[in-house]
C-alpha positions as CSV (number, residue, x, y, z in Angstrom):
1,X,92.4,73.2,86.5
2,X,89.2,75.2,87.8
3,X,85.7,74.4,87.3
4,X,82.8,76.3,87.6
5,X,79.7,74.5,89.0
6,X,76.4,76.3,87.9
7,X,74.1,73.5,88.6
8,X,71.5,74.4,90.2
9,X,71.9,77.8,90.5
10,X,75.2,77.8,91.9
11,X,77.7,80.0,90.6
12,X,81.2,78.0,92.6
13,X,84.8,77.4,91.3
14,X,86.4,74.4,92.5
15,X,89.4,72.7,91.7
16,X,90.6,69.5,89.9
17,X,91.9,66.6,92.1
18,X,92.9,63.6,90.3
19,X,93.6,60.7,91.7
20,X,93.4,56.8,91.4
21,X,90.7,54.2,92.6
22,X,91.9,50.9,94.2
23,X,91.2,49.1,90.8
24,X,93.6,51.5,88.9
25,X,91.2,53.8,86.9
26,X,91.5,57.2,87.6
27,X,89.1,59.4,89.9
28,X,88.1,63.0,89.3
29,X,86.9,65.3,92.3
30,X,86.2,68.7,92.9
31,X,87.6,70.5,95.6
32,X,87.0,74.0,97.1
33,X,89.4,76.8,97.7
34,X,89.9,75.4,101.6
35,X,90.1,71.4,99.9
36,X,87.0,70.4,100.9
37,X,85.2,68.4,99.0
38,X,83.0,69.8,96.7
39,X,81.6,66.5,94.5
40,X,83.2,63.1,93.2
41,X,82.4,63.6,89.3
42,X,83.5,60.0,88.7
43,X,83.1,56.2,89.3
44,X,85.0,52.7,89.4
45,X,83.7,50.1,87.3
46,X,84.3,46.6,86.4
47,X,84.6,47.4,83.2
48,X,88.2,48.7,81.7
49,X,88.2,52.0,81.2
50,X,90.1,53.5,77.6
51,X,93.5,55.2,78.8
52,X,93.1,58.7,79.1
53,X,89.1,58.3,79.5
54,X,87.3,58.4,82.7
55,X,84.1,56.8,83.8
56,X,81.4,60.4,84.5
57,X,78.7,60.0,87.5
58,X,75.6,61.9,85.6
59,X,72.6,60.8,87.9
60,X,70.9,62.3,91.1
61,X,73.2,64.8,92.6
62,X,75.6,64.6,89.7
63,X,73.1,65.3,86.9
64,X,74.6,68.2,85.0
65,X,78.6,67.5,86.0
66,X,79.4,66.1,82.1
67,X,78.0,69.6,80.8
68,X,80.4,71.4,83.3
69,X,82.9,69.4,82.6
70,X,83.0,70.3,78.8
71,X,82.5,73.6,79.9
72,X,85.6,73.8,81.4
73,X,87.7,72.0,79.2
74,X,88.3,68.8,81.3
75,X,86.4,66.8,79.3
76,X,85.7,66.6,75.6
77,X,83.1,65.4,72.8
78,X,80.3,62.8,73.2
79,X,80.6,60.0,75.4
80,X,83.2,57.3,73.7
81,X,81.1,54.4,75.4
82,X,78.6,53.5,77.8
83,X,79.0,51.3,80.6
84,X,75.7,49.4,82.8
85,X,75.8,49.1,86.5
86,X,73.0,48.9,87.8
87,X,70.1,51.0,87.2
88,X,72.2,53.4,85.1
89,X,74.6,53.7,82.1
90,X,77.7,55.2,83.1
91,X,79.2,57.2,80.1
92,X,83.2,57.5,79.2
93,X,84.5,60.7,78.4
94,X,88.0,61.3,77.2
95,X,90.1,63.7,78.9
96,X,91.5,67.2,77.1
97,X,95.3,67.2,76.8
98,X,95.3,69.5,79.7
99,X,93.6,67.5,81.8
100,X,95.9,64.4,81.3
101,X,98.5,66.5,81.7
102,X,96.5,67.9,85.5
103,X,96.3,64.0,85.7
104,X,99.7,63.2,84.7
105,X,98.8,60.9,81.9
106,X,100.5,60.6,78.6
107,X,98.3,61.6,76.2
């Protein structure tokens, strides 16, 4: 799956890497052409995390990845929860049926 990043003023495609955190919940990151990393769009919380939903980093250098996200087709709707940690409210997205199927999740 390719993403375009158009925050701040940016115009870059990147690709979807899934892959897992220690605690089980699934990671997103974007990666460039050459696999370098481009931004972690996601976090691990305490919290459970729905199946099929992923925890979205929207603060500091992240504000804007949820809207790009959509944009794309990775994720879709309004946030289905909202987690605290911290300072912040982490908000749950649930993945398109493409991306579990980029992610290799049943949807």
């Amino acid at each position: 799956m390719l993403v375009i990043d158009t925050r701040f003023g940016l115009n870059e495609t990147v690709r979807v890497q899934f892959e897992r955190y220690p605690n089980g919940q699934l990671a997103l990151l974007l990666v460039t052409e050459d696999r370098e990393p481009w931004l972690t769009a996601t976090s691990a919380i305490s919290d459970p995390v729905p199946t099929g939903c992923i925890a979205v980093k929207d603060w500091s250098e992240n504000d804007g990845v949820p809207a790009i996200l959509l944009q794309s087709g990775v994720i879709e709707g309004d946030p289905v929860a909202r987690v605290s940690s911290g300072f912040v409210a982490i908000p749950i997205y649930r993945l398109t049926t493409a991306a579990l199927q980029a992610a290799g999740v049943g949807a």
